[in-house]
C-alpha positions, 0 to 999 in steps of 0.5 A, spaced: 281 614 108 284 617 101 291 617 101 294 617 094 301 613 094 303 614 086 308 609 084 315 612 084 313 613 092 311 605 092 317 603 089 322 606 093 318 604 100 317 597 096 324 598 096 326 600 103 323 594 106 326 589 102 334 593 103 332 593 111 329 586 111 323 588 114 317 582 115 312 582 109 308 585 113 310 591 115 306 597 113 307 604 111 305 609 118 302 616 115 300 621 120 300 628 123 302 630 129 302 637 133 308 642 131 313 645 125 313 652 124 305 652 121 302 647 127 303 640 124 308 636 121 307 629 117 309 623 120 312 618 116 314 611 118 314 603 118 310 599 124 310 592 124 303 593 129 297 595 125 291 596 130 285 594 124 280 598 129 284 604 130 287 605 123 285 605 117 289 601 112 289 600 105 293 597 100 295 602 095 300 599 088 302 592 093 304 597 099 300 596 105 298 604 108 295 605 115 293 611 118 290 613 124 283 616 124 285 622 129 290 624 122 285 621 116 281 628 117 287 632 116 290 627 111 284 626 106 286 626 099 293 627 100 298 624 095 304 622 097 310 623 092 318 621 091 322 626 088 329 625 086 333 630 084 340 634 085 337 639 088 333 635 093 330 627 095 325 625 099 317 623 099 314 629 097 307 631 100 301 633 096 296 636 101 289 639 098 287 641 105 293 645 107 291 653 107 299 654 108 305 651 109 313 651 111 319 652 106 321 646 108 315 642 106 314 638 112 309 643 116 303 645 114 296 648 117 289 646 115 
């Protein structure tokens, strides 16, 4: 897996889980599922159950990154950002093997 996490977007889930008094740990759940207006959208969340044989983990700036294998070969190489700013707010993803996507950001296809 060669997810990228830079170090603002660590910092602000770092951040995260110490505010909702999450277990250390918690892992950050990067994937891809089925639908968006270009066929996939990217999926993040927090999973406390990482399974060491259907994921692949990695820790990444002191954050503790699992994606699961079935994601990882749309996800290679993606760089996972955060943008704040006054007109917008959020993880931002940087994907090299999207061959297009939505205005909104959060769909692609590959």
């Amino acid at each position: 897996m060669a997810i990228l996490l830079t170090e603002t977007a660590a910092r602000e889930i770092k951040k995260i889980i110490t505010d909702q008094k999450m277990p250390e740990t918690t892992s950050l759940r990067v994937g891809v599922a089925g639908g968006g207006c270009s066929g996939f959208e990217y999926t993040l969340g927090f999973d406390e159950n990482v399974d060491e044989e259907a994921d692949t983990v990695r820790e990444i700036h002191g954050v503790r990154v699992a994606v699961d294998k079935k994601s990882s070969l749309y996800l290679d190489g993606t760089e996972i950002d955060f943008h704040e700013g006054l007109d917008k707010r959020g993880f931002v993803f940087n994907n090299p093997n999207a061959t297009k996507s939505c205005g909104c950001g959060s769909s692609f296809s590959a």
